[in-house]
C-alpha positions as a printed NumPy array, in Angstrom:
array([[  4.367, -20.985, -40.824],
       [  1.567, -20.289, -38.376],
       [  3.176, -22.559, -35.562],
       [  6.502, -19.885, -36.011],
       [  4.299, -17.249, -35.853],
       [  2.858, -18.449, -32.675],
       [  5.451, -19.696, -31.141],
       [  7.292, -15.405, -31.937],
       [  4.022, -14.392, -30.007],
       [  4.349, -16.359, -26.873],
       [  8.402, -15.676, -26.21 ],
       [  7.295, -11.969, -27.434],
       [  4.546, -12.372, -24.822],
       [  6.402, -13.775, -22.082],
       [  9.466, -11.161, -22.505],
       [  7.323,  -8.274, -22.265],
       [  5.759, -10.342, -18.965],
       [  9.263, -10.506, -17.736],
       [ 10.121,  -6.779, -17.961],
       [  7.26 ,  -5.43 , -16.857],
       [  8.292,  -7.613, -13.723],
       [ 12.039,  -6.518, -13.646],
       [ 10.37 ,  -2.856, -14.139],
       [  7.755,  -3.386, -11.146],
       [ 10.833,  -5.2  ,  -9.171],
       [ 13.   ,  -1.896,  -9.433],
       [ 10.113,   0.159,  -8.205],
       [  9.988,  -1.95 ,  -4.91 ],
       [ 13.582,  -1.71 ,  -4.594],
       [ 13.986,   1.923,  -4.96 ],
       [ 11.158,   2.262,  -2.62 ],
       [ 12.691,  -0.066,  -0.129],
       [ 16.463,   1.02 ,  -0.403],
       [ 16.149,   4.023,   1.37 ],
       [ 15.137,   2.243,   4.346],
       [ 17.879,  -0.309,   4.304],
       [ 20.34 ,   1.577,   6.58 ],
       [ 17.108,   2.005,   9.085],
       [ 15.599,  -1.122,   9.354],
       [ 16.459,  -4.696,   9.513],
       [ 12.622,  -5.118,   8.36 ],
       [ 13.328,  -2.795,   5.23 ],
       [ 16.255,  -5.744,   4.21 ],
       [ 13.833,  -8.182,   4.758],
       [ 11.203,  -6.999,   2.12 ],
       [ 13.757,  -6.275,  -0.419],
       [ 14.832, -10.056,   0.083],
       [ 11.022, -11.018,   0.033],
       [ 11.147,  -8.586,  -3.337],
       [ 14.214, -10.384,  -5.188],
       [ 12.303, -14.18 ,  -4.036],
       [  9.289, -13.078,  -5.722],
       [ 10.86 , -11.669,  -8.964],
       [ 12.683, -15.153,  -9.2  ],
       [  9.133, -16.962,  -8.689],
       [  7.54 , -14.676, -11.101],
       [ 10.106, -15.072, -13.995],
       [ 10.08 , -18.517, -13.49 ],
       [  6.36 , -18.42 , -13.196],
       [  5.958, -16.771, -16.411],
       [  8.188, -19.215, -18.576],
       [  7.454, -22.461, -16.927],
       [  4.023, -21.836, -15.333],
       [  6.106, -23.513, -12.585],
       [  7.891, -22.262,  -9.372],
       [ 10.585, -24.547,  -8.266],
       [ 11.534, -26.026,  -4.578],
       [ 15.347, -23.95 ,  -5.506],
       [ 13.379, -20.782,  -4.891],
       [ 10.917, -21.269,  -2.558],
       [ 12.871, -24.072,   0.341],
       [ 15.976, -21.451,   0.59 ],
       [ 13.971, -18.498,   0.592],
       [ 11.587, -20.085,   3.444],
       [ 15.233, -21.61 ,   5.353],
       [ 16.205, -17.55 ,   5.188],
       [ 13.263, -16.168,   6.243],
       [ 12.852, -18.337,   9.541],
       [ 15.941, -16.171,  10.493],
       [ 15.735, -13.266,   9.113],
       [ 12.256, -12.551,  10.914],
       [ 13.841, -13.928,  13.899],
       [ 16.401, -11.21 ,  13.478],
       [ 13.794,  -8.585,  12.765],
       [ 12.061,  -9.838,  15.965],
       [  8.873, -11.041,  14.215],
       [  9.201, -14.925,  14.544],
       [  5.943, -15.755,  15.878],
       [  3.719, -13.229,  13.845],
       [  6.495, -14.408,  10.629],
       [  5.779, -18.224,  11.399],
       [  2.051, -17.727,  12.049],
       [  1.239, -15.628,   8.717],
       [  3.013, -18.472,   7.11 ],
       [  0.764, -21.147,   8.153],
       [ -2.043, -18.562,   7.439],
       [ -0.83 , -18.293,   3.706],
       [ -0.437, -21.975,   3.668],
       [ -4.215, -22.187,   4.711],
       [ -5.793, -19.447,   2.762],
       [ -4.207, -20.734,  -0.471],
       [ -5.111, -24.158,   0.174],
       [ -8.44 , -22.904,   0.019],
       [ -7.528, -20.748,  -2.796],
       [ -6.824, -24.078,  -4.46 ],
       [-10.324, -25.459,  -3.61 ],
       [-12.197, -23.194,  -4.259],
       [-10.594, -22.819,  -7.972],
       [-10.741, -26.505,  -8.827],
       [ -6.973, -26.818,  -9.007],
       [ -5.858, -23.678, -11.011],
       [ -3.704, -22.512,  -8.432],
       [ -0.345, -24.506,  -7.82 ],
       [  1.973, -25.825,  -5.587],
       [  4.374, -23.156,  -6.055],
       [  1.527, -20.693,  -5.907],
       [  1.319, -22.048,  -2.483],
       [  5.106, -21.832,  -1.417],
       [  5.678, -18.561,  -3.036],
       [  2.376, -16.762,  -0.876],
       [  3.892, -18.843,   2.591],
       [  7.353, -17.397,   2.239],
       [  5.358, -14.126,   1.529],
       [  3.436, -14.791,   4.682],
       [  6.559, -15.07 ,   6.797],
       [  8.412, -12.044,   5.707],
       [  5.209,  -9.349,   5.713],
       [  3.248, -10.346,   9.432],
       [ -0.498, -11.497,   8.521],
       [ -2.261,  -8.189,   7.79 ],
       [  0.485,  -7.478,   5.243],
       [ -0.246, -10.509,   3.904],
       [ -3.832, -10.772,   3.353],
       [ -3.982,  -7.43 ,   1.63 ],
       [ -1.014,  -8.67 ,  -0.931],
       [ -3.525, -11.762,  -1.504],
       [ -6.334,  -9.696,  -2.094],
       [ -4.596,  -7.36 ,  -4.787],
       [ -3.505,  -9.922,  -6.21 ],
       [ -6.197, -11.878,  -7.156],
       [ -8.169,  -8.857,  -7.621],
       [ -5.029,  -7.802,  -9.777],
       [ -5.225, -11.348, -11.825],
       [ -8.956, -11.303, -11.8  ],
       [ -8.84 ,  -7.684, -13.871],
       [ -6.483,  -9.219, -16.372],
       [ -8.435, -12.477, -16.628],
       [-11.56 , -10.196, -17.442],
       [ -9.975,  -8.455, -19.813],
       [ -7.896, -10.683, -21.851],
       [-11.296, -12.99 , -22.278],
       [-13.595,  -9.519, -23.535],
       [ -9.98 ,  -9.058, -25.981],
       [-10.944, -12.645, -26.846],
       [ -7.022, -13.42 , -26.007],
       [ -7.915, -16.254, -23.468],
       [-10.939, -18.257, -22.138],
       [-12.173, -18.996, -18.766],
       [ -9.717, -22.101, -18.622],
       [ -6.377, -20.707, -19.653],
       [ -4.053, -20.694, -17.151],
       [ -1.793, -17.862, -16.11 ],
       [  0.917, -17.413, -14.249],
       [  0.166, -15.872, -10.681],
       [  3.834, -14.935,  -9.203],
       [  3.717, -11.78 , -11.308],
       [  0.729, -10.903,  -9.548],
       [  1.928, -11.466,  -6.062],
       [  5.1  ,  -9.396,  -6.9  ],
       [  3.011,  -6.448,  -8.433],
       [  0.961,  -6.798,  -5.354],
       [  3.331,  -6.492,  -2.602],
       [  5.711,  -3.813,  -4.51 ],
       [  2.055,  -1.654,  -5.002],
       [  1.256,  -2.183,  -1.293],
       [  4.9  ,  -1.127,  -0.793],
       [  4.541,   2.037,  -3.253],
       [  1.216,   3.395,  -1.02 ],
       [  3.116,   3.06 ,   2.478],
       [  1.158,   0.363,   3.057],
       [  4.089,  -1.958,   3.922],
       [  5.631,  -0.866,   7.097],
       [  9.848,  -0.438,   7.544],
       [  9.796,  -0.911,  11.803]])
């Protein structure tokens, strides 16, 4: 009986994960759709948006984000910042999210994935570098608050893992929500 009852809690858990992402999604995108018919780099966040909602979904049921997500999203990207006119600063933040989370990866003895990886590099070529860096630091900063307190709740310990998609996306669509992210 308690395995049912734990088992109710984690789908409960992971359903209320998944519409607080939906919910933080539709922010971004009302933010972002009134640039649409003004920029071609507006089109290109919401795209970056709906890539990260799939990653975060997936992130939160699996604690996996797939190669289907992340290799078409990158394939897009390569020309949608080359339509936007931002190929070199795209393909350059990309190998600097590659990089950074590499080190990421390092420095947290393996507790941040592969598709951790992918998911901040296709982030990396749709934002510019700047962009990117500050949607790294709010989100670790953002995963690092709810680490902290779901151990003081006594919900988790220092070596359960979480899913960090749903951290990127509430990153970018916060730095979005301030003006932070720039429609050119």
């Amino acid at each position: 009986m308690e395995r049912v009852l734990e088992k109710k809690n984690i789908n409960l858990r992971k359903l209320t994960a998944a519409i607080i992402c939906i919910v933080v999604w539709t922010a971004g995108t009302i933010k972002t759709a009134g640039f649409l018919n003004m920029s071609k780099m507006a089109a290109a966040i919401e795209v970056l948006l709906i890539v990260q909602l799939l990653a975060a979904l997936w992130d939160i049921n699996d604690m996996t984000i797939p190669l289907k997500i992340t290799v078409p999203a990158l394939s897009a990207g390569v020309g949608i910042v080359a339509l936007t006119g931002r190929f070199s600063e795209g393909m350059a933040a990309s190998i600097v999210a590659f990089i950074l989370m590499k080190l990421l990866t390092i420095i947290s003895r393996n507790q941040v994935g592969g598709g951790d990886i992918a998911i901040m590099t296709v982030t990396g070529l749709y934002t510019g570098i700047s962009t990117l860096i500050s949607i790294l630091f709010t989100a670790v900063t953002l995963a690092g608050i709810f680490s902290t307190i779901f151990i003081l709740c006594g919900k988790a310990h220092k070596k359960t893992e979480i899913p960090f998609a749903p951290f990127i996306l509430s990153a970018t669509v916060m730095l979005i929500l301030i003006g932070y992210v720039q429609y050119i």
